[in-house]
VOPAGU-2260 file (C-alpha; in pm, 1 decimal, decimal comma):
REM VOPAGU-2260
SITE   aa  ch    i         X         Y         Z
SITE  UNK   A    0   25520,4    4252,8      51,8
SITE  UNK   A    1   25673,1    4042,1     342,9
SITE  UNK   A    2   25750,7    4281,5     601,8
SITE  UNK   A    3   26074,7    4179,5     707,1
SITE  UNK   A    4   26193,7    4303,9     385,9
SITE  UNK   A    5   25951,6    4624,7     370,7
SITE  UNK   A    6   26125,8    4695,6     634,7
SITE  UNK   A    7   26518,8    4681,6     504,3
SITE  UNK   A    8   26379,5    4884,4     250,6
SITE  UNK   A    9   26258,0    5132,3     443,7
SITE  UNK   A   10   26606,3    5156,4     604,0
SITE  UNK   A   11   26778,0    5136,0     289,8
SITE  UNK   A   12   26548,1    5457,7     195,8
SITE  UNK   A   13   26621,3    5612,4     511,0
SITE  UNK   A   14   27026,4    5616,9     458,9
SITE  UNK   A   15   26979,0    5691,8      64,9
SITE  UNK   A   16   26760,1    6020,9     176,7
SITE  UNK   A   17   27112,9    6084,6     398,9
SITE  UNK   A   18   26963,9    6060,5     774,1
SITE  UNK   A   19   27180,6    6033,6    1025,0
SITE  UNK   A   20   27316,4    5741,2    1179,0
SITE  UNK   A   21   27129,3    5806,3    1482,9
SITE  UNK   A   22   26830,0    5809,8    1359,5
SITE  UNK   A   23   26901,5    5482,6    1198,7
SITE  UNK   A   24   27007,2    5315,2    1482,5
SITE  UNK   A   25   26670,1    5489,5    1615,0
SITE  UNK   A   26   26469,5    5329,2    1367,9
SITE  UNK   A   27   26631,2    5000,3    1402,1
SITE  UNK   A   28   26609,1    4971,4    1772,8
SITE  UNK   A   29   26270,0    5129,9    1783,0
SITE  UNK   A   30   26064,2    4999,2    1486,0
SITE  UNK   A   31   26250,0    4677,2    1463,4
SITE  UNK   A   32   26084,5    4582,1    1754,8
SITE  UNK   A   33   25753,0    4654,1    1635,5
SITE  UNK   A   34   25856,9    4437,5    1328,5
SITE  UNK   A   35   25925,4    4131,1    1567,2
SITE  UNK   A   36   25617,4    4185,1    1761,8
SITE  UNK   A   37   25432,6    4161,3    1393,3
SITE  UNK   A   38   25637,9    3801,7    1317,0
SITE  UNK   A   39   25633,1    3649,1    1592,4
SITE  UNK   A   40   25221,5    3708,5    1590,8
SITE  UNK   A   41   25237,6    3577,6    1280,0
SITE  UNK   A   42   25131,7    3931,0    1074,3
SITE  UNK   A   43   25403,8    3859,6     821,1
SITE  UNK   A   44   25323,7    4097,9     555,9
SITE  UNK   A   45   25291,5    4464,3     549,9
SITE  UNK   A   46   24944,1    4505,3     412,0
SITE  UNK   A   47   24823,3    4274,9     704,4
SITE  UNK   A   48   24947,8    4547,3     931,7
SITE  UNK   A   49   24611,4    4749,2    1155,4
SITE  UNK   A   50   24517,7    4999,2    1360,6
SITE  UNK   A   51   24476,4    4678,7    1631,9
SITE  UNK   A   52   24780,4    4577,3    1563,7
SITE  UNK   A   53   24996,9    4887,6    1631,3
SITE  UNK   A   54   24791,8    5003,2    1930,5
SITE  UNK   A   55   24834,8    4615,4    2093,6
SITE  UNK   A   56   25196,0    4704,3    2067,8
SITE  UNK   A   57   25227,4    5009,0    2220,5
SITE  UNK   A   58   24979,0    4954,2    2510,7
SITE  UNK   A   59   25244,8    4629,6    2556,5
SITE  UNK   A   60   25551,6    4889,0    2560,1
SITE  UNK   A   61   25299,3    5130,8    2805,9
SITE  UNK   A   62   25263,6    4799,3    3042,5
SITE  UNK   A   63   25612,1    4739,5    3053,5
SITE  UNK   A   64   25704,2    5097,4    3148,1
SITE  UNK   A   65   25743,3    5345,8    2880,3
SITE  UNK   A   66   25613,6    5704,4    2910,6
SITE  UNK   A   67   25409,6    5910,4    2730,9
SITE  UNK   A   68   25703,5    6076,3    2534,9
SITE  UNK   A   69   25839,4    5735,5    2458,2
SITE  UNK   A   70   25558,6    5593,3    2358,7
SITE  UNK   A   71   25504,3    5912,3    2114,4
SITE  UNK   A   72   25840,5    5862,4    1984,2
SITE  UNK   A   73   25773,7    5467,8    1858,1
SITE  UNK   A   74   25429,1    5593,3    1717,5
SITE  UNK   A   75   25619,2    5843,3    1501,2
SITE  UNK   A   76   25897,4    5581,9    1392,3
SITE  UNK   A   77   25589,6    5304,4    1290,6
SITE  UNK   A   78   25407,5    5658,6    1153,4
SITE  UNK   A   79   25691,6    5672,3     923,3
SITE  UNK   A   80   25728,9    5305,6     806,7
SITE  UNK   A   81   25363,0    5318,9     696,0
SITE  UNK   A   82   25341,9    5647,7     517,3
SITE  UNK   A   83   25688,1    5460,3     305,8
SITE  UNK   A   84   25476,5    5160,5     222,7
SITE  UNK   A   85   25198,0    5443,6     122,6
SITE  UNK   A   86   25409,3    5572,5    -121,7
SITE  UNK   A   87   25553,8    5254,4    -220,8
SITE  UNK   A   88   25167,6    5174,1    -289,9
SITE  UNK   A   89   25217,9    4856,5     -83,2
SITE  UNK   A   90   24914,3    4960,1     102,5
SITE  UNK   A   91   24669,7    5258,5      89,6
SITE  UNK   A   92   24645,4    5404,3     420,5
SITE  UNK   A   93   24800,9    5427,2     669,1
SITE  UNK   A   94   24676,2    5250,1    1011,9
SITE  UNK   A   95   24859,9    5394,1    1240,5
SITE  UNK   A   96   24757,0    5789,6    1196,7
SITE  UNK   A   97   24414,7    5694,3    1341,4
SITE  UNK   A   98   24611,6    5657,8    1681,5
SITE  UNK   A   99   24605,7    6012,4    1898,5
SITE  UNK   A  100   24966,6    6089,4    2060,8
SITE  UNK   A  101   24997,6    6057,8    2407,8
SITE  UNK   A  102   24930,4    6367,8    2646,7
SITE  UNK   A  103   25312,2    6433,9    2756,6
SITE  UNK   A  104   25348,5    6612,3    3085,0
SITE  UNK   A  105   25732,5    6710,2    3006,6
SITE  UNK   A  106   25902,3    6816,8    3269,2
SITE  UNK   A  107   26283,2    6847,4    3179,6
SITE  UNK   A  108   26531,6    6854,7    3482,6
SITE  UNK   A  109   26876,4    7098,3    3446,1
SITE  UNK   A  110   27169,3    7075,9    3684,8
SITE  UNK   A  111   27173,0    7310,4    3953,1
SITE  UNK   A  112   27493,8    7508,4    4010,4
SITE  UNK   A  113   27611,5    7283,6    4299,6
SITE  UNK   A  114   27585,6    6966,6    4093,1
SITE  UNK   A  115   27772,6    7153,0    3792,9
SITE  UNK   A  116   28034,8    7280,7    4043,4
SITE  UNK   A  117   28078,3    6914,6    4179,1
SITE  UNK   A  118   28122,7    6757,4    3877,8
SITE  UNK   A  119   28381,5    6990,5    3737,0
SITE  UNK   A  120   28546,3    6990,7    4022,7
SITE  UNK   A  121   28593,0    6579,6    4031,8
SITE  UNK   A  122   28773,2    6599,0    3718,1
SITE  UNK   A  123   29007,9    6927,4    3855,2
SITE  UNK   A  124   29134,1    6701,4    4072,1
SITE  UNK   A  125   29228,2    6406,4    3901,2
SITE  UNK   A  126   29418,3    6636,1    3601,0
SITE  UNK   A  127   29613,6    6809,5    3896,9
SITE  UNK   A  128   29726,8    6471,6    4081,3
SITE  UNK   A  129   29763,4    6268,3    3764,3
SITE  UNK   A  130   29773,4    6562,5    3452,1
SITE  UNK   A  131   29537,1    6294,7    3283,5
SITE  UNK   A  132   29497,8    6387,4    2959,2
SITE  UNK   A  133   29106,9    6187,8    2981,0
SITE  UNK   A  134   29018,2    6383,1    3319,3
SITE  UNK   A  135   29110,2    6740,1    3099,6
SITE  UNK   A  136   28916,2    6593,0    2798,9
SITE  UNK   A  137   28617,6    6512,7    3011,5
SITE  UNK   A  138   28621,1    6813,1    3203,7
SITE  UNK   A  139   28655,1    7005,7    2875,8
SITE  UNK   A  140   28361,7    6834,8    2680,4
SITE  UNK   A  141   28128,5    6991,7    2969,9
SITE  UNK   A  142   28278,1    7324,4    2981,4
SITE  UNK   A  143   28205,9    7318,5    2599,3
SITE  UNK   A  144   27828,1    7188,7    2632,4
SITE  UNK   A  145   27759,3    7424,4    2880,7
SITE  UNK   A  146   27902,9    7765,9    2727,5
SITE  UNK   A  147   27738,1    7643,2    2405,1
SITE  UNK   A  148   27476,0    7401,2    2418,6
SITE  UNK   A  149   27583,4    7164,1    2095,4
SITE  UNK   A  150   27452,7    6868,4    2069,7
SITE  UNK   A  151   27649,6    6514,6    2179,6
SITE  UNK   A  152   27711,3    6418,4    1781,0
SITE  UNK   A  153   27802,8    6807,5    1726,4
SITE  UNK   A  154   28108,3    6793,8    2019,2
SITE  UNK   A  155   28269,0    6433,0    1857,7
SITE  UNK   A  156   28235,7    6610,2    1525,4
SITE  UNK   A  157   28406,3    6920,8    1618,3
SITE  UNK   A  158   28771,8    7015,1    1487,6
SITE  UNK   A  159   28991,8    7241,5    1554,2
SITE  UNK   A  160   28938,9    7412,4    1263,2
SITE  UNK   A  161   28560,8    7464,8    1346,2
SITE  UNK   A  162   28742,7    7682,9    1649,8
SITE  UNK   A  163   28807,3    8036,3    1570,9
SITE  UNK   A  164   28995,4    8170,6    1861,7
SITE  UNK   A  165   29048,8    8525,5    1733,7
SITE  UNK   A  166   28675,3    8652,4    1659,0
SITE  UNK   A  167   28538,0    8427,5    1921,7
SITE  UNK   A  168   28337,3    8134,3    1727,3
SITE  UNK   A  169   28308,4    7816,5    1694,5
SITE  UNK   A  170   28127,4    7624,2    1321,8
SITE  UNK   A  171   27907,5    7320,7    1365,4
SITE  UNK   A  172   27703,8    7071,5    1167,3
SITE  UNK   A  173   27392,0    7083,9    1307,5
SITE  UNK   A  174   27084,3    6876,9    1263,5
SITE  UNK   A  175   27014,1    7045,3     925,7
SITE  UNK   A  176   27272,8    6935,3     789,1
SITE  UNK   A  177   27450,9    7315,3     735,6
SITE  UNK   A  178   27726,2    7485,9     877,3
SITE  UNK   A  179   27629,4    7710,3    1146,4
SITE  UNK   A  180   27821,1    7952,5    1330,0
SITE  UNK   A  181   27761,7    8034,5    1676,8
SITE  UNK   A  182   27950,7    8303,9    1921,8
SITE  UNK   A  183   28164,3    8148,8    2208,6
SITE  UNK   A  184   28239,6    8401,7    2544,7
SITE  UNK   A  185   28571,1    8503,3    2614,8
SITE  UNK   A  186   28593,3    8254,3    2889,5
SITE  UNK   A  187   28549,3    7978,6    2661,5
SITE  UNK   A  188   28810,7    8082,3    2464,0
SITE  UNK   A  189   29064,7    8096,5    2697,2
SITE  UNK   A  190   28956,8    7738,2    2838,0
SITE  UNK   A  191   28967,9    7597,7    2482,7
SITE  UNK   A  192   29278,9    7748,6    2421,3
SITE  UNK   A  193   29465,3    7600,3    2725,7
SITE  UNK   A  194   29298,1    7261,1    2613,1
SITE  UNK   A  195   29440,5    7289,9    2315,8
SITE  UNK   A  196   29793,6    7368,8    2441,8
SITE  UNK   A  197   29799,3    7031,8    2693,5
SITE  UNK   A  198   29696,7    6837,0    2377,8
SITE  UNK   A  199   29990,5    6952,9    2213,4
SITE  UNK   A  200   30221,2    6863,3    2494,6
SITE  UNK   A  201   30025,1    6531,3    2593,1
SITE  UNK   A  202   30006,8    6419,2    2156,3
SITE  UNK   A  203   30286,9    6639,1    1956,2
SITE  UNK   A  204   30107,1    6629,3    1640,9
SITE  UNK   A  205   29714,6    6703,0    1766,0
SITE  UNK   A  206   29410,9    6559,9    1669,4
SITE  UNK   A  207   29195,7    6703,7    1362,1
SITE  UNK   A  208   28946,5    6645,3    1627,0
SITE  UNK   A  209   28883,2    6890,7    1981,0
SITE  UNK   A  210   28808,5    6563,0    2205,8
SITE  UNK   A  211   28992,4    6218,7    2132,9
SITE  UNK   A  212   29024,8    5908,4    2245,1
SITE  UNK   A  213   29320,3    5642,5    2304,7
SITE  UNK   A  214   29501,0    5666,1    2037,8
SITE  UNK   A  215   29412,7    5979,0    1902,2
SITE  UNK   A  216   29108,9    5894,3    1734,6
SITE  UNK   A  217   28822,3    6084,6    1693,6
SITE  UNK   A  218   28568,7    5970,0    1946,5
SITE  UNK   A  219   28210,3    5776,9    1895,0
SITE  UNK   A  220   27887,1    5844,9    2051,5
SITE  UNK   A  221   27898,4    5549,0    2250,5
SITE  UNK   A  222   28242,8    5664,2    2405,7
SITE  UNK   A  223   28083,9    5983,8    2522,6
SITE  UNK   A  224   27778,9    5800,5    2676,6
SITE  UNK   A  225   28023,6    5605,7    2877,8
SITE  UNK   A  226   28204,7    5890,2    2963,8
SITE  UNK   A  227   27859,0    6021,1    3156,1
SITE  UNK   A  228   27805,1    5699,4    3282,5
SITE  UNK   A  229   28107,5    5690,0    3483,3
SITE  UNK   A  230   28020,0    6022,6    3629,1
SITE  UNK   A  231   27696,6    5942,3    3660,1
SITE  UNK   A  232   27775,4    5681,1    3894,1
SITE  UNK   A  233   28058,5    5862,7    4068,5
SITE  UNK   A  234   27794,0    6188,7    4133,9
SITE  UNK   A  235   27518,2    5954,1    4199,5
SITE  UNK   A  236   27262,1    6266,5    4182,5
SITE  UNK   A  237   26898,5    6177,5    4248,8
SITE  UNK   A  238   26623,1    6186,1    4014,7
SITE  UNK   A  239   26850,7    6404,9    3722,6
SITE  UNK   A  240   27016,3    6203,9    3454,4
SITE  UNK   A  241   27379,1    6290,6    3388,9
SITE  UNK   A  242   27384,6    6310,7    3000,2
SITE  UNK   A  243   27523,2    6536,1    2722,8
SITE  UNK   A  244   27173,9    6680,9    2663,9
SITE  UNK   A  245   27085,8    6726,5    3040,8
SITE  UNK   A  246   27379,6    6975,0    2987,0
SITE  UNK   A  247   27247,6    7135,5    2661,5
SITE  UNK   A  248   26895,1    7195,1    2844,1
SITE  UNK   A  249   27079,9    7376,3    3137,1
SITE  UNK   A  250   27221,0    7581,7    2865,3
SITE  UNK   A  251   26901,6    7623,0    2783,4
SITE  UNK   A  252   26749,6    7713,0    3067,5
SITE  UNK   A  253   26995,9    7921,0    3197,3
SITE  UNK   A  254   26974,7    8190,0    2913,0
SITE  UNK   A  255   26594,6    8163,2    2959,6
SITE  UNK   A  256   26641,5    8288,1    3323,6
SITE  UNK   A  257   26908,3    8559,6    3250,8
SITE  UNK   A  258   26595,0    8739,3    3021,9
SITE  UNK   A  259   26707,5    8669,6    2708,0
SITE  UNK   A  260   26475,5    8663,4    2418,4
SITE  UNK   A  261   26289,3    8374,1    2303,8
SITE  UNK   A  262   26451,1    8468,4    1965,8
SITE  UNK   A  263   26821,7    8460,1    2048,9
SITE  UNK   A  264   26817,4    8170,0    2248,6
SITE  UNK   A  265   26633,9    8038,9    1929,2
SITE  UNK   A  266   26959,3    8121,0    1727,9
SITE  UNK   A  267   27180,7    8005,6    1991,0
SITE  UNK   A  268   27022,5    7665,1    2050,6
SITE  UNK   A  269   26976,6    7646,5    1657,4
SITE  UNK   A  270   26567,3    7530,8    1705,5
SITE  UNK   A  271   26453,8    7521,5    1356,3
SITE  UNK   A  272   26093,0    7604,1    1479,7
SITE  UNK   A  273   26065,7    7871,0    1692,3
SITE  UNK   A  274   25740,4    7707,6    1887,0
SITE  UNK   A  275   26009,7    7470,2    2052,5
SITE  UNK   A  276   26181,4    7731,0    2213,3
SITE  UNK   A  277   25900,1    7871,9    2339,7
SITE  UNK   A  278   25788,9    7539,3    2478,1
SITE  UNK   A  279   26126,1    7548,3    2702,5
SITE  UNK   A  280   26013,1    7936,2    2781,5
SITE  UNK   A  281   25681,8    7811,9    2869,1
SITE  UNK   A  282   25847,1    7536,5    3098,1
SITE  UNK   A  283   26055,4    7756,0    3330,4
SITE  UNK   A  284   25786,6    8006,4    3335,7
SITE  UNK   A  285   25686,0    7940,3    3702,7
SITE  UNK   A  286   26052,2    7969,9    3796,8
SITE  UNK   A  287   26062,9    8266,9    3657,0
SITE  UNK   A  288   25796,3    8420,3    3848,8
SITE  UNK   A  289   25922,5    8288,5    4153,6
SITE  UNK   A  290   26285,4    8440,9    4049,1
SITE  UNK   A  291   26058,6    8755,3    3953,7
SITE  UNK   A  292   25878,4    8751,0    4331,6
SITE  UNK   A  293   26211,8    8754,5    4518,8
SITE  UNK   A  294   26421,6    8969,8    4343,1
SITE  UNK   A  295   26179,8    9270,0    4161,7
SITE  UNK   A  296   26289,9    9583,7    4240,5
SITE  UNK   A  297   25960,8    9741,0    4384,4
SITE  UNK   A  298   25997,6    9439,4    4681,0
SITE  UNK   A  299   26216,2    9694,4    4860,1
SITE  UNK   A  300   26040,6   10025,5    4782,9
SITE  UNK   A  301   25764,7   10192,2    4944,6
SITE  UNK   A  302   25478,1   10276,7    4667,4
């Protein structure tokens, strides 16, 4: 089967089995490359595909920069491709699981309380000189991630509907594809509600949506990346990425050093597997004993 069409069907399988446009765009931008490396070294069919083949590519994507955890993330995405063409019977096996994943020293960096301070801040005082409806939304869109965690698609998917003011909610679409409810603090509440209440005065008739763009329109992924850009660039933070899910790991990691239970901050980060919770657990645990050394109880006593 030429591969260049092996591998529209793959796609084509991909959206009929109703993943999400991310990950198609994943799988385009990721495995399409491998595709061109195939072509353009002249492996035009997918049964000619190896083991050689696929590990050539990576170790070019290693040379050129990529991590560990990026180079884990194109083996899964080729992984994928093959096992379709296995079950397509195109081929019988599957070259690529005879290559081991990359050791991944993760280290995952959260904003400390200064940074989150500065940034919110930044947008306080553009919506009190200029009561800019974009320097509100902004401002709001972090609030959100940060008293809740949700994910970057989950915030330009949220209505106002999802938003249930009087027992303190808010309902979601997570990566499962089902409606989850999560709790929201009191604080949130009362910040969502004043957002709310500008929108009304800034549109008349609101958005379906929480966070808009010009227009009114309900916002794209792309719109919120550039939204962290430009903030990115105005902070200009060292060695910490200003994204959506730099936010959602502080979350994280916040409720991991307030004590909470590996299994609530399992329900409240909506991991489907426990184990990657407790990877995140695992992460902070020297922080936590260095939280633990300085502020136990017994430091002060005399035993």
């Amino acid at each position: 089967m030429l591969l260049k069409f092996a591998y529209q069907d793959f796609l084509e399988d991909r959206k009929f089995k109703n993943t999400t446009k991310t990950n198609i765009k994943n799988y385009e931008m990721l495995l399409g490359k491998f595709v061109d490396y195939c072509i353009e070294n002249e492996v035009v069919n997918a049964e000619d595909i190896t083991f050689s083949h696929v590990r050539q590519h990576l170790m070019i994507c290693q040379e050129k920069g990529d991590k560990a955890g990026t180079i884990n993330t194109k083996l899964l995405r080729i992984r994928a491709f093959l096992n379709y063409m296995v079950e397509c019977e195109v081929i019988k096996n599957n070259p690529a699981k005879k290559i081991k994943m990359q050791k991944d020293d993760v280290k995952i960096d959260v904003f400390t309380d200064d940074q989150i301070r500065q940034m919110l801040n930044f947008y306080r005082r553009i919506k009190q000189k200029e009561k800019s409806y974009f320097a509100y939304r902004d401002y709001m869109i972090i609030v959100t991630i940060l008293g809740t965690g949700i994910r970057r698609g989950e915030i330009i998917n949220l209505q106002w509907s999802d938003v249930d003011f009087v027992n303190q909610s808010i309902s979601i679409f997570g990566k499962s594809r089902r409606k989850e409810t999560i709790p929201i603090t009191e604080k949130l509440v009362k910040e969502l509600s004043g957002y709310q209440t500008f929108c009304k005065q800034n549109w008349g008739d609101i958005s379906d949506f929480v966070f808009v763009k010009r227009g009114n329109t309900q916002m794209t992924e792309n719109a919120l990346m550039l939204i962290f850009k430009y903030l990115s660039q105005k902070m200009n933070f060292k060695d910490i990425r200003v994204s959506a899910h730099t936010f959602r790991h502080t979350f994280c990691h916040r409720l991991a050093m307030s004590g909470m239970s590996a299994f609530a901050i399992q329900k409240l980060m909506r991991h489907q597997n426990i184990t990657v919770t407790m990877r995140y657990v695992a992460m902070w645990g020297n922080e936590l004993r260095e939280q633990n050394d300085k502020f136990n109880p017994l430091n002060n006593l005399e035993v």
